[in-house]
C-alpha positions in Angstrom: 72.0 202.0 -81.9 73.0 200.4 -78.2 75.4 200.9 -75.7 77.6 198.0 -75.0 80.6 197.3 -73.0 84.1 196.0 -74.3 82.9 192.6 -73.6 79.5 193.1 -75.1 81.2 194.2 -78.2 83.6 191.3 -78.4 81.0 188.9 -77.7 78.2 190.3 -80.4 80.9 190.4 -82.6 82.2 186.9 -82.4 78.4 186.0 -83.3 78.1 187.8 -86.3 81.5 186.4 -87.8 80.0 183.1 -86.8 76.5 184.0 -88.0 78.0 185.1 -91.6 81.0 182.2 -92.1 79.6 178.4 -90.9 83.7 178.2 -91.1 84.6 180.3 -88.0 84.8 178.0 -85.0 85.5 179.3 -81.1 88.0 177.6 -78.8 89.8 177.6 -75.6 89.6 177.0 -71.7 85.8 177.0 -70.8 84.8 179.0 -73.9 81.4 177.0 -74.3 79.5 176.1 -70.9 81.1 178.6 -68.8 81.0 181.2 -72.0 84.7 182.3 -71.2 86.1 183.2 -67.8 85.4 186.9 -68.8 81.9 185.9 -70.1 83.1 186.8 -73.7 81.5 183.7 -75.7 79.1 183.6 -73.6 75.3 181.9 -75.1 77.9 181.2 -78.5 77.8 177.2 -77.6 74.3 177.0 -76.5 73.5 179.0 -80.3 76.1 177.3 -82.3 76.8 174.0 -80.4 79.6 172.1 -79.4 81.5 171.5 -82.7 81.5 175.1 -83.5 82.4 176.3 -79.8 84.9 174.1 -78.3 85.3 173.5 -74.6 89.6 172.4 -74.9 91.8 170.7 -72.0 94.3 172.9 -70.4 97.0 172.8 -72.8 97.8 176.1 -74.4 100.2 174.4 -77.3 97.3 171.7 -77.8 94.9 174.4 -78.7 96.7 176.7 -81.1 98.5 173.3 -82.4 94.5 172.0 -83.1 93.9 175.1 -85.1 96.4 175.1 -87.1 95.2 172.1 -88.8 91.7 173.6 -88.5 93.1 176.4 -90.6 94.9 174.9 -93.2 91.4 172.9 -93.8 90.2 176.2 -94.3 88.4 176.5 -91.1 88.8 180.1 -89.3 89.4 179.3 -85.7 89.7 182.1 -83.0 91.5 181.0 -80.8 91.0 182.2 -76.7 94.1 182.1 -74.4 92.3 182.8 -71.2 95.0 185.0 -69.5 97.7 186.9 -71.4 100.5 184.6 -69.0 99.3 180.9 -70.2 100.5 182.2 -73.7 104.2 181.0 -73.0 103.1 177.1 -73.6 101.5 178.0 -76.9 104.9 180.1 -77.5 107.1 177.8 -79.6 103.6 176.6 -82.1 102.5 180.4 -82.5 106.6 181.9 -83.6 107.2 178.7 -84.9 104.3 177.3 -87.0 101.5 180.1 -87.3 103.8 182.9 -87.8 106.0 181.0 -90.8 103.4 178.7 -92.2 103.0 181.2 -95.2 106.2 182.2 -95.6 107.3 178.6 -95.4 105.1 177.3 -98.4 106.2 179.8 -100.4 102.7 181.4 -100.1 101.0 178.4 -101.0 99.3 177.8 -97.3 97.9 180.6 -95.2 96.9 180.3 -91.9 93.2 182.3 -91.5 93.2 182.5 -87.3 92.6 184.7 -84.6 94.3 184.1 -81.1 92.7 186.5 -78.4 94.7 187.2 -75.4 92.9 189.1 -72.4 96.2 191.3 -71.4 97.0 194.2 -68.8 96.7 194.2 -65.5 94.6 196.3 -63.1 92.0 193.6 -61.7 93.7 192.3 -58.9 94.9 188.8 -60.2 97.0 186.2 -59.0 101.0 185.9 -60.8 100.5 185.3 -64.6 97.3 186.5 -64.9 98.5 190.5 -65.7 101.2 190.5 -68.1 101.8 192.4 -71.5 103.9 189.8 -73.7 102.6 191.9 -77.3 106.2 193.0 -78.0 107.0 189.8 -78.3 104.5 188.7 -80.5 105.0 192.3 -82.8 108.6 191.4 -83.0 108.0 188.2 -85.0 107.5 188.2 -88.8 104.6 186.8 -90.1 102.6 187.8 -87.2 100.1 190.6 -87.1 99.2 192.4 -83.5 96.3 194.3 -83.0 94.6 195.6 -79.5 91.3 197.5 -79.3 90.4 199.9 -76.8 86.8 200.0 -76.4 83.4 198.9 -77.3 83.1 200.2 -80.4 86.3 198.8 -81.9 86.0 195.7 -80.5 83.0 195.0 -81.7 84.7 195.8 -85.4 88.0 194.4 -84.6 86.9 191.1 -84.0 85.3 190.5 -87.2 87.6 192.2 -89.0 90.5 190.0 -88.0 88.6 187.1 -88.6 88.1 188.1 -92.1 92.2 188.5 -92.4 93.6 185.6 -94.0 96.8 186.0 -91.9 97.0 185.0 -88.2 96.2 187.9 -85.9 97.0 188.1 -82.4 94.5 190.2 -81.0 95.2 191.7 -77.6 92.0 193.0 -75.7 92.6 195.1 -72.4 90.7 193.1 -69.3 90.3 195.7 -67.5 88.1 197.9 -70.0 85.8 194.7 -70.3 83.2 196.3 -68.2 84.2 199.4 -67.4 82.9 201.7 -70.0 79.7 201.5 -72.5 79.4 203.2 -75.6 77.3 203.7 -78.6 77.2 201.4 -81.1 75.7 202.1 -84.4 76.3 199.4 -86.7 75.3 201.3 -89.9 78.8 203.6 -89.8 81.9 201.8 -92.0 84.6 200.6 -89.6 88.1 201.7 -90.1 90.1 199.5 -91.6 92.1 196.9 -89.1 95.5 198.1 -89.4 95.1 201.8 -88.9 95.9 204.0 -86.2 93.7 206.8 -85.1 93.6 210.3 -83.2 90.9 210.0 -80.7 91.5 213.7 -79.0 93.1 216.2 -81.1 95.8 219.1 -79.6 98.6 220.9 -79.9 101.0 220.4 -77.8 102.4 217.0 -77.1 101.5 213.8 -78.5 100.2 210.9 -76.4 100.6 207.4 -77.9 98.8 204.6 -76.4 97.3 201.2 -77.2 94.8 199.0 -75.4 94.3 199.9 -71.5 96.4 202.7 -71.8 94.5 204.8 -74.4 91.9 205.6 -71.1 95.1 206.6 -69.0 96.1 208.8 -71.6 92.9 210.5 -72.3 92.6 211.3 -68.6 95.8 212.8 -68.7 95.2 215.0 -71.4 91.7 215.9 -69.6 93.5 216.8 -66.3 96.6 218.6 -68.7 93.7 221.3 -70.3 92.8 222.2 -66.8 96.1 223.5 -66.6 96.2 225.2 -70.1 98.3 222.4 -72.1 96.7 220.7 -75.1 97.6 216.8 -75.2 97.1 215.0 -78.6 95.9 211.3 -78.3 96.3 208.3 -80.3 95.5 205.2 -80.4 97.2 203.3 -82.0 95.3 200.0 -82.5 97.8 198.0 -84.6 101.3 197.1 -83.2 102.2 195.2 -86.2 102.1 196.5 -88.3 102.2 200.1 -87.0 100.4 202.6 -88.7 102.8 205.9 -88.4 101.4 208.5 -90.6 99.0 209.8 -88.0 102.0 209.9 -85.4 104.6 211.4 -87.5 101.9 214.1 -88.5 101.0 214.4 -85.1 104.8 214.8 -84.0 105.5 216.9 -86.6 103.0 219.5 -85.2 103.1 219.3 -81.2 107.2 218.3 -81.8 107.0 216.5 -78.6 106.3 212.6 -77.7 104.8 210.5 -75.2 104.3 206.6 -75.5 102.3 204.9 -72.6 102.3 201.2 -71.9 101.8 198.9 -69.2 104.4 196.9 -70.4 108.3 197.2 -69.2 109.5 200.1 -70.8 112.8 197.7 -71.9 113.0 196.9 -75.3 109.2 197.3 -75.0 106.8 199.3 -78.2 107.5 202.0 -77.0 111.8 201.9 -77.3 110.1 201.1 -81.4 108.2 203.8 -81.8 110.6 206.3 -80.2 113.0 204.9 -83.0 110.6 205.5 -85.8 109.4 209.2 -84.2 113.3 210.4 -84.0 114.3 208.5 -87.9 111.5 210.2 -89.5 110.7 213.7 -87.0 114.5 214.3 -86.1 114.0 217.6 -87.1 110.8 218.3 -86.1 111.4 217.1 -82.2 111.9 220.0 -79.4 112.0 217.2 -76.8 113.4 213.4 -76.8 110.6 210.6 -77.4 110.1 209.5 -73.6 108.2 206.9 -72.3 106.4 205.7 -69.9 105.6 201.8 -68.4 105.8 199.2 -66.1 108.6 199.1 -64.3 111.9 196.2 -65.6 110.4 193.3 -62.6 108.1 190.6 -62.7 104.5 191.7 -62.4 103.7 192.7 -58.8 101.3 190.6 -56.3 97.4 192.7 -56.7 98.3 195.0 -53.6 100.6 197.3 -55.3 100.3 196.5 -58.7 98.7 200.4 -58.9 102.2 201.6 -57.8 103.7 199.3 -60.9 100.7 200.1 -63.8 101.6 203.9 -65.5 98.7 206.3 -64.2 98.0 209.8 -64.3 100.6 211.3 -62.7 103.3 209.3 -64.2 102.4 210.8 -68.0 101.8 213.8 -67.0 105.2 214.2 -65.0 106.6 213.0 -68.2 104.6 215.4 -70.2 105.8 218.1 -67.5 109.6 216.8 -68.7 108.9 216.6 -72.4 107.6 220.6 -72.3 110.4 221.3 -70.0 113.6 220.5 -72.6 
């Protein structure tokens, strides 16, 4: 076993898929040389080389437009968008060509790909380099969303959505990169991809999170025993599709839910899952679904993007609300 950080994972992971498939290539924005501007491929082009780890121009559409063509010559490219706002040029090849290509063939063409997008904010960047755009992606057919949480998943998660033979966009949280270690033991079976999963277990109201919030919401429920209350957490890991037997059991016991995202809370996952919770848990609720998230504006300049991200004290004033109805 080892302990590894979110980027450590990430990274040993992309060299295993590579190490077990000559077919998986790496590309993006200073992916080889440089090994990433969040040191995630880094040593992969010096191991691999050039033609398996591809330094690109700046040109977001050029890159996911190059593996496409990689892909259906049955080539696995993962794909690396370096920051979650320099997606919007590669917008109109990823809704139009990667997430139809299957459908459009009549299933005769699939497209076996991986586009990573660094998302979240929290590290003090510059505009575009802090946004959450995975509704948009979740809300397009033929597309499937995932976003890993920490070391451990990454390190599975990767590979794993490699291995799919649909295109996955797969979300990891920047700021986790090298925040928190944990143990790795490669001989345990992964879960599968698309699965959700209760990572602290309680009674009484149910904390949904993905990504960089799964942390926030694991604090809260920390701080929320201190006082007595018993917060269920889950991660939910897969936005599209979304796993929602362990949240509608979870619901069903605590009857109360919370769903944290960094994104705008407008039309974001979470208005989705409150849908889903109330269709399936109507009678089971004590409490509307409420959520919590960034706030309907552009993403703030770095000074006061802490008074924009959801923290402690904004879930646990809604989990205050929720036990108040």
């Amino acid at each position: 076993m080892s302990r590894i950080t979110l980027a450590k994972g990430l990274n040993a992971g992309l060299r295993k898929a590579m190490e077990d498939d000559d077919k998986v290539l790496v590309m993006g924005e200073d992916v080889g040389k440089l090994g990433g501007v969040f040191r995630i491929t880094d040593g992969l082009q010096k191991d691999f080389g050039e033609d398996r780890v591809i330094d690109s121009p700046l040109a977001e559409s050029g890159i996911v437009g190059t593996a496409i063509g990689l892909a259906l010559r049955g080539y696995r490219p993962v794909v690396e968008i370096q920051f979650d706002g320099f997606v919007y040029p590669a917008y109109d090849q990823i809704v139009c060509q990667v997430a139809k290509m299957h459908y459009r063939s009549q299933g005769r063409y699939r497209l076996p790909m991986v586009i990573r997008i660094p998302f979240g904010g929290g590290i003090g960047a510059v505009e575009h380099h802090s946004e959450s755009p995975e509704a948009q992606f979740a809300h397009t057919p033929g597309l499937k969303v995932v976003a890993c949480s920490n070391p451990v998943d990454g390190y599975w998660m990767i590979q794993q959505a490699i291995e799919h033979p649909d295109p996955v966009i797969f979300l990891e949280p920047k700021r986790q990169y090298h925040a928190d270690k944990a143990e790795l033991d490669e001989s345990v079976a992964p879960e599968p991809l698309f699965t959700s999963r209760i990572v602290r277990p309680g009674q009484d109201v149910t904390l949904l999170g993905y990504g960089p919030t799964v942390k926030t919401c694991l604090r809260a429920a920390e701080a929320a025993a201190n006082e007595g209350r018993s917060l269920e957490v889950i991660d939910l890991r897969t936005l599209s599709p979304l796993d929602m037997g362990p949240v509608l059991d979870s619901v069903r016991r605590t009857g109360r839910a919370v769903v944290v995202h960094e994104a705008h809370v407008n039309l974001g996952m979470g208005a989705e899952l409150a849908a889903r919770v109330t269709e399936q848990c109507f009678y089971s609720l004590e409490a509307p679904v409420l959520r919590v998230g960034g706030f309907d504006t552009p993403y703030p300049p770095a000074r006061i993007e802490e008074d924009f991200l959801p923290d402690l004290d904004r879930v646990l004033d809604a989990v205050d609300r929720s036990i108040a109805f």
